[in-house]
C-alpha positions in Angstrom: -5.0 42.1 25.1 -5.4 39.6 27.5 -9.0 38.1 26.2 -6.6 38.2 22.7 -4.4 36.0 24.7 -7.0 33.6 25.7 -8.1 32.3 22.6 -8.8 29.1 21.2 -6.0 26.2 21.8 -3.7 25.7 18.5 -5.0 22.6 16.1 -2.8 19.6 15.6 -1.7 18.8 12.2 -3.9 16.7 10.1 -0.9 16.0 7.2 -0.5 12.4 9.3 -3.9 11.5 9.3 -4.1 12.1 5.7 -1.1 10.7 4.6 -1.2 7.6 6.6 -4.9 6.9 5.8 -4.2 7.5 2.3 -6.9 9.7 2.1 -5.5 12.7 -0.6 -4.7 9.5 -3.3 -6.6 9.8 -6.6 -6.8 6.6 -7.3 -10.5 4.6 -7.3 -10.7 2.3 -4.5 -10.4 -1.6 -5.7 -13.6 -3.0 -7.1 -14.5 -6.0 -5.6 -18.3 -6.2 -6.8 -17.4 -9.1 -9.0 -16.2 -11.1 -6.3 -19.0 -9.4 -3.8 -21.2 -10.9 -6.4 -19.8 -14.3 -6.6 -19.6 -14.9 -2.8 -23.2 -13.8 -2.5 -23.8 -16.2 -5.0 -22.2 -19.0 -3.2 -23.6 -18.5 -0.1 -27.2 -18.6 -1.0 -26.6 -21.3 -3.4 -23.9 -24.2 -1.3 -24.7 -22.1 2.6 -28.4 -21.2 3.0 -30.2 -23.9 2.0 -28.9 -26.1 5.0 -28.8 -23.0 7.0 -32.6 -22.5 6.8 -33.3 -26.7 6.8 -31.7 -27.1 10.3 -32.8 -23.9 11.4 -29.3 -22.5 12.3 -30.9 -18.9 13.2 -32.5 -20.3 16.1 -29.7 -21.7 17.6 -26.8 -19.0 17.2 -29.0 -15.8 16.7 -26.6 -14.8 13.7 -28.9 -14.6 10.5 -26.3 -13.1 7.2 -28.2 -10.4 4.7 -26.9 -9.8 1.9 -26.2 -6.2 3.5 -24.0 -7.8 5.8 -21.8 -9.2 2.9 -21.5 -6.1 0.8 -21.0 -3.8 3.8 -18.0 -2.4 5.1 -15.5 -2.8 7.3 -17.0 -2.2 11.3 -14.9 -0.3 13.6 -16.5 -0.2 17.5 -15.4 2.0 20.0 -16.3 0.8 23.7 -15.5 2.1 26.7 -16.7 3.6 30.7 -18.4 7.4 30.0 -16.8 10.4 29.2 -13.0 8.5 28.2 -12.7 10.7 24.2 -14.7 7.6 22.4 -16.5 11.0 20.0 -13.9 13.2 20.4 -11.8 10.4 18.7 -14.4 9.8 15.6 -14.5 13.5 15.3 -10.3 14.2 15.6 -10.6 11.1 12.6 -13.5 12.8 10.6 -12.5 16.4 10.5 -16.0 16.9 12.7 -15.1 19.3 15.0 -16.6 22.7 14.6 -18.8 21.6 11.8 -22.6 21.1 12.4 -22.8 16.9 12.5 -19.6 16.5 14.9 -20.7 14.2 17.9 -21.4 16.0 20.7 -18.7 15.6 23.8 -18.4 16.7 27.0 -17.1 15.4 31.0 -20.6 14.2 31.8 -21.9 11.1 30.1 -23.0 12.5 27.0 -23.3 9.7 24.0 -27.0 7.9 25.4 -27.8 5.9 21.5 -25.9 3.8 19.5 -24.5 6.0 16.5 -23.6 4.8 13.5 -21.4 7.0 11.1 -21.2 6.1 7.7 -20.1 7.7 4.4 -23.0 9.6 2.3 -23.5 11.9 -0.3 -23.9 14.8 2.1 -24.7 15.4 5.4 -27.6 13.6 7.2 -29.0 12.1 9.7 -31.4 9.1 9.8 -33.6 7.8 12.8 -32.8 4.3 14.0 -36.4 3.1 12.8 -35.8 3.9 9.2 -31.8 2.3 9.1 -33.7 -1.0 10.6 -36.1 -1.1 7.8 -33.9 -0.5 5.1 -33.0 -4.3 4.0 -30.5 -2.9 2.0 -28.5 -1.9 5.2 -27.0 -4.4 7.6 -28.5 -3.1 10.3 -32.2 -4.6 9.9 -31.6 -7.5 12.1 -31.7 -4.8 14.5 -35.1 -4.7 15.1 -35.6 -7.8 17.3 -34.2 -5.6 20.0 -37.2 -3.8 20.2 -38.7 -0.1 19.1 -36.9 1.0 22.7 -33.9 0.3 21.6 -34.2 1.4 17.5 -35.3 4.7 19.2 -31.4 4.7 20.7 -29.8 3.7 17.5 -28.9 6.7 14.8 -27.3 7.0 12.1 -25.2 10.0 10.5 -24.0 10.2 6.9 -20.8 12.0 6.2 -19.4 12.9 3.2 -16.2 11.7 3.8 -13.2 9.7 1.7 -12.6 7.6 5.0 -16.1 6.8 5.2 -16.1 5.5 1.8 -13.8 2.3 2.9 -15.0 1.8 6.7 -17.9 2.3 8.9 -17.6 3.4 12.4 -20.0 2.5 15.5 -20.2 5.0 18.4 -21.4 3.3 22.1 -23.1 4.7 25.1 -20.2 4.7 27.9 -20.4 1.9 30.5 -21.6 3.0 33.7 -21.3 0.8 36.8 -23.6 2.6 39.0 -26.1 2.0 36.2 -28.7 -1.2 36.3 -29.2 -2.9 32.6 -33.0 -2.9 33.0 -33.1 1.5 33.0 -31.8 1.5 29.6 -34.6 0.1 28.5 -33.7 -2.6 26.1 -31.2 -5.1 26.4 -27.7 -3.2 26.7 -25.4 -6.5 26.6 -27.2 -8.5 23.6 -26.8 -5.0 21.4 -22.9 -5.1 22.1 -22.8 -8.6 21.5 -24.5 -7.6 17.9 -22.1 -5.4 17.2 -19.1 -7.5 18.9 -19.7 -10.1 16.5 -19.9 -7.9 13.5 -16.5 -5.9 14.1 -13.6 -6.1 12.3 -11.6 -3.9 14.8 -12.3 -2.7 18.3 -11.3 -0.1 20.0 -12.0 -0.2 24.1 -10.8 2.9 25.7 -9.9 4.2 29.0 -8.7 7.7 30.1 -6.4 7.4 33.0 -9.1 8.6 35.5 -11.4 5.8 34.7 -9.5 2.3 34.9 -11.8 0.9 37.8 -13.6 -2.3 36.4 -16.7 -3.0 37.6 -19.4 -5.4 36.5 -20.6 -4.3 33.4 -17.2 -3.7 32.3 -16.7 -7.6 33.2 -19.6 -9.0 31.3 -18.2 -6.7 28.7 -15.0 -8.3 28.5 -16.5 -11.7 28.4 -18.7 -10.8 25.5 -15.6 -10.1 23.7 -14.0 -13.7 24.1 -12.3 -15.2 21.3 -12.1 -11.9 19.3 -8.9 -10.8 20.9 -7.4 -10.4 17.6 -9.9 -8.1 16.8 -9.4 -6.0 20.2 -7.0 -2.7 20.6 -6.5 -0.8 23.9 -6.1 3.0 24.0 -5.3 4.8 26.5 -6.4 8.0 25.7 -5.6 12.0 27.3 -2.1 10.5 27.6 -0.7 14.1 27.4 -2.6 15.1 30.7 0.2 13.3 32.8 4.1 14.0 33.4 5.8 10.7 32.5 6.0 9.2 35.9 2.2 9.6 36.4 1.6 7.9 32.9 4.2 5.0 34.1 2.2 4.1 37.0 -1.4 4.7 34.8 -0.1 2.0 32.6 0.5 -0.3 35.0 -2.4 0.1 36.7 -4.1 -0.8 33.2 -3.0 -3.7 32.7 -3.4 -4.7 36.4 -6.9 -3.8 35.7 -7.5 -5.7 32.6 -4.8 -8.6 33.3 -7.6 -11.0 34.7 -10.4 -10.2 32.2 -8.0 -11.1 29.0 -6.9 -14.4 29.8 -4.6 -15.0 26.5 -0.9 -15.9 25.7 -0.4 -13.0 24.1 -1.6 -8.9 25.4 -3.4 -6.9 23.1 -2.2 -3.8 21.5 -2.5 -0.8 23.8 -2.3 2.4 21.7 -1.0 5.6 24.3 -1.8 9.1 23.2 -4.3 11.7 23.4 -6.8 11.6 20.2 -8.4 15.2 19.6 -7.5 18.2 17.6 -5.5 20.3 20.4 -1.9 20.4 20.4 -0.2 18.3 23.1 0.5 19.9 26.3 3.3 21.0 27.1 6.4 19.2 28.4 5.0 15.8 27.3 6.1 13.2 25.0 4.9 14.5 21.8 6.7 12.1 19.2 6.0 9.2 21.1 2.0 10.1 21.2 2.2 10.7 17.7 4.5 7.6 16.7 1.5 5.7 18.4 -1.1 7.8 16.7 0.3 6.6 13.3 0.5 3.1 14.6 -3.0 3.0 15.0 -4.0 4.5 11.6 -1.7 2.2 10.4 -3.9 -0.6 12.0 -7.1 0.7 10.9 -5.9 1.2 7.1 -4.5 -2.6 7.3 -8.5 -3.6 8.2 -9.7 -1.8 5.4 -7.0 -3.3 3.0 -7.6 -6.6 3.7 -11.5 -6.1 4.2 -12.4 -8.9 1.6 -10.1 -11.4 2.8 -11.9 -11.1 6.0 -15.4 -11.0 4.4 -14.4 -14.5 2.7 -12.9 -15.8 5.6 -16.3 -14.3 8.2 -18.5 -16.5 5.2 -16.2 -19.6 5.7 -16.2 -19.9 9.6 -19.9 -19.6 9.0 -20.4 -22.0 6.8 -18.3 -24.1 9.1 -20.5 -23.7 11.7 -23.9 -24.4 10.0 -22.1 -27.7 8.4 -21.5 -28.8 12.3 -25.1 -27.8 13.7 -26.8 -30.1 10.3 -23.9 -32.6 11.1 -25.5 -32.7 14.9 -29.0 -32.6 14.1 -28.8 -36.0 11.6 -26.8 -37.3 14.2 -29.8 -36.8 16.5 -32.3 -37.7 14.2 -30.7 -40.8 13.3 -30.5 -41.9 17.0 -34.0 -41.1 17.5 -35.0 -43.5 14.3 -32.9 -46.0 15.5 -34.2 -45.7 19.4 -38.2 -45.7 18.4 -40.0 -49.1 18.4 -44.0 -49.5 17.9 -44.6 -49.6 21.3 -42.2 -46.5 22.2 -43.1 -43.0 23.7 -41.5 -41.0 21.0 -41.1 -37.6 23.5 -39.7 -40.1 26.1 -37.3 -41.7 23.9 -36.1 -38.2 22.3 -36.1 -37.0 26.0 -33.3 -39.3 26.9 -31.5 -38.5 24.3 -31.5 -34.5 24.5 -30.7 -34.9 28.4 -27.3 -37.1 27.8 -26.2 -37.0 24.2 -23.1 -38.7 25.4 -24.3 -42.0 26.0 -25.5 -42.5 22.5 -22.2 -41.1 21.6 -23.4 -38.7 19.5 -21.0 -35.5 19.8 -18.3 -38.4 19.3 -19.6 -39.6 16.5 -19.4 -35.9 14.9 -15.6 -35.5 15.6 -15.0 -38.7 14.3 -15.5 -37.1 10.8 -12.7 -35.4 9.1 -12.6 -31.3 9.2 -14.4 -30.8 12.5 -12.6 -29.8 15.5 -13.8 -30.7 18.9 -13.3 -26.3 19.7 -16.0 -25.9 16.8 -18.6 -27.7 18.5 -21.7 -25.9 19.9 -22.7 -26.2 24.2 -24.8 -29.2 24.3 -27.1 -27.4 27.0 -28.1 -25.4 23.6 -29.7 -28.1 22.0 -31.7 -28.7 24.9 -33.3 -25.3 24.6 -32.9 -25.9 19.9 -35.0 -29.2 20.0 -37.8 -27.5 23.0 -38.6 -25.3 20.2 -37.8 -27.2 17.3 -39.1 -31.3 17.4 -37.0 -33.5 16.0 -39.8 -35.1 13.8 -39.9 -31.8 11.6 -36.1 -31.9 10.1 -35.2 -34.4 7.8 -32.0 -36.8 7.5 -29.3 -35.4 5.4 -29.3 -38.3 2.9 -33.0 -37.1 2.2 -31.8 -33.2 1.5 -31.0 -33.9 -2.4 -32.4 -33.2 -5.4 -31.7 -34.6 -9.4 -31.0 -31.0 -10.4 -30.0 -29.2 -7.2 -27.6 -31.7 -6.0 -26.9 -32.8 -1.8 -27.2 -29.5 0.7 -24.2 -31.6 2.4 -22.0 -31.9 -0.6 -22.7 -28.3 -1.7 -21.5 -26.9 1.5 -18.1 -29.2 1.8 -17.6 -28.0 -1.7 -17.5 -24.1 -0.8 -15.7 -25.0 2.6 -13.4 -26.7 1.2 -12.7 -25.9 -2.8 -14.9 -22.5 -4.0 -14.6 -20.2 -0.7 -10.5 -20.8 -0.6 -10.3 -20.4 -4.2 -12.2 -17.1 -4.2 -9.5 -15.8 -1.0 -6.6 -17.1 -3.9 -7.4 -14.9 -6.3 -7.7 -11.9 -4.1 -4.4 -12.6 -2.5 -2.6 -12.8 -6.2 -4.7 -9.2 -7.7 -6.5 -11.3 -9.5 -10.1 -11.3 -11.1 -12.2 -14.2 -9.2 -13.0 -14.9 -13.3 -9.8 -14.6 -14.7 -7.8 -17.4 -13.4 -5.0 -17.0 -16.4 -0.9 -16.6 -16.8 -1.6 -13.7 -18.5 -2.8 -11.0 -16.5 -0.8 -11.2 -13.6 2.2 -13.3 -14.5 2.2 -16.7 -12.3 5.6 -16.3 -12.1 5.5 -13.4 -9.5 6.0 -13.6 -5.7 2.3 -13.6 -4.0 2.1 -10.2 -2.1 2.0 -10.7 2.2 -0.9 -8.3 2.5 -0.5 -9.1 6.8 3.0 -7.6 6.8 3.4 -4.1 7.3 5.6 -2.3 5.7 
């Protein structure tokens, strides 16, 4: 009787999850291939071209396949070792007790980079073959080396979730720990992924809210995607209510001087695994804050094409600036060199103190850039090292009679065919279909940002 008594802890309802993630409707998920289509279109047609002229890879490190256009919406879980970062992509999946649910445990248990993502059945593929696969966006992965791909996995999961999002697994942050034993380059991986994300999670379980340095460096990586961010503090339920008060605090006194905006992020409190809640805790507020969170997850995946327009646009922006920057400096350079000039003196000057030919000035004179826009100058110091200035060419000389200006082409989808294609989304409307009829012209546009 008493082994009878000691078995397995009651499982929490799943009817939220369902419900909240939508994930027992019938209905087809929207098709966006036409506009998938027509934004892939305009970015190799108005973006790359001046993209690969100035060279932009080299100096941002951010180069767009067309896997990265069609995929997903990215959700990233980070976080010190051992805080529920599985057990939470399991409790969301269904995964525990099947075969392919992550494995968890008090130690530090997640060592590679996994990737779950939705697949016919269940499967797993090595990190070598996901990098190779061009149809994926995760081939850019490979210029962190074959020590790293061997860290990376992937797992397919026949799942409805899976079908509209894509979740990214991390090895926990250990302080004790010194970047060089991984074995490839811990910091630039995150910052891959960072950049990529349309939501992340970081989250801390309220033994672990000491931050160290790679939690630090972790926190600066994630600069200027604060929007992005969302704190959980998970195994909520393993405190009475005055512990949890003071865990809280101690949270955000932890965090207070690494997030450095107006306004805090979200922090999410509850415990995210199957088991009931214990006992004398504060069940409805844990799972008011559970739906809260699904309900912030399903708004990423609703508005996932909005942000994939918008992710092209701030791109383009950026590549406009950099070719912007490098005319500016090839234009000086021309105007600078005599006969009798030392053309890698001349250019020298220049690189070293673009300010006295007034150069970054010059570029903020121009209408649509923002002085926040523009790149370090110390990064064109190490751009033109690799790249001399004699091999780009001014932008008045980047037309053609049938292809048009590389300059004009880009203000264009900046400013007229990027916007347009956002419009039509925002109105349920066919990036081709730009009639009264469909849709009625009359109606009230639909705020897809306010919840319900």
């Amino acid at each position: 009787e008493e082994v009878e008594d000691a078995s397995e802890p009651t499982k929490r309802d799943r009817s939220h999850l369902e419900s909240t993630l939508k994930l027992n409707e019938d209905k087809p998920a929207d098709d966006f291939s036409g506009i998938l289509q027509r934004l892939r279109k305009i970015y190799h047609s108005s973006i790359k071209p001046l993209e690969q002229s100035y060279r932009y890879n080299e100096l941002r490190q951010h180069e767009i396949t067309d896997g990265e256009i069609t995929s997903k919406p990215m959700v990233l879980f980070l976080g010190p070792w051992s805080v529920g970062k599985s057990s939470m992509i399991n409790y969301l999946l269904g995964l525990d007790d099947t075969p392919y649910q992550l494995y968890t445990g008090a130690e530090p248990t997640t060592s590679e980079f996994t990737v779950i993502m939705h697949g016919p059945k269940l499967k797993t593929i090595e990190g070598i073959v996901m990098a190779a696969d061009s149809a994926r966006s995760f081939s850019p992965l490979e210029k962190f080396g074959q020590n790293f791909l061997e860290k990376l996995i992937g797992i397919e999961v026949p799942h409805k979730l899976l079908e509209r999002v894509t979740f990214v697994d991390t090895p926990g942050i250990i302080e004790n720990r010194k970047q060089q034993e991984r074995g490839y380059p811990f910091n630039d991986v995150c910052q891959w992924f960072i950049d990529r994300a349309d939501l992340i999670f970081v989250v801390f379980d309220p033994t672990k809210l000491d931050v160290g340095l790679e939690l630090e460096m972790l926190f600066r990586q994630l600069k200027g995607r604060e929007s992005q961010i969302r704190i959980i503090l998970n195994k909520a339920d393993s405190l009475a209510t005055q512990e949890l008060m003071r865990v809280y605090g101690a949270l955000f006194w932890s965090l207070a001087p690494l997030i450095n905006v107006t306004e805090p992020p979200r922090v999410y409190v509850s415990s995210f695994w199957p088991q009931e809640y214990q006992p004398d805790t504060h069940k409805d507020l844990f799972l008011k804050e559970e739906i809260s969170l699904l309900e912030d997850l399903n708004q990423v995946i609703e508005n996932r094409m909005e942000n994939k327009i918008a992710f092209i646009r701030q791109h383009a922006i950026r590549v406009r600036i950099h070719a912007l920057l490098v005319d500016r400096y090839l234009q000086t350079y021309k105007d600078k060199m005599t006969f009798f000039s030392d053309g890698e003196l001349v250019f020298r000057d220049i690189v070293e103190d673009p300010d006295k030919f007034f150069i970054f000035k010059s570029i903020l004179a121009k209408t649509n850039v923002s002085k926040f826009d523009l790149p370090n100058r110390e990064a064109y110091k190490d751009f033109f090292g690799i790249n001399p200035i004699t091999s780009f060419k001014l932008l008045s000389q980047q037309c053609s009679y049938m292809g048009g200006c590389f300059l004009e082409k880009i203000e264009k989808a900046i400013a007229r065919e990027l916007p347009d294609l956002l419009g039509s989304i925002g109105l349920g409307k066919k990036p081709n279909i730009l009639s009264c009829d469909i849709t009625g012209c009359g109606e009230t546009p639909k705020n897809r940002y306010r919840k319900p």
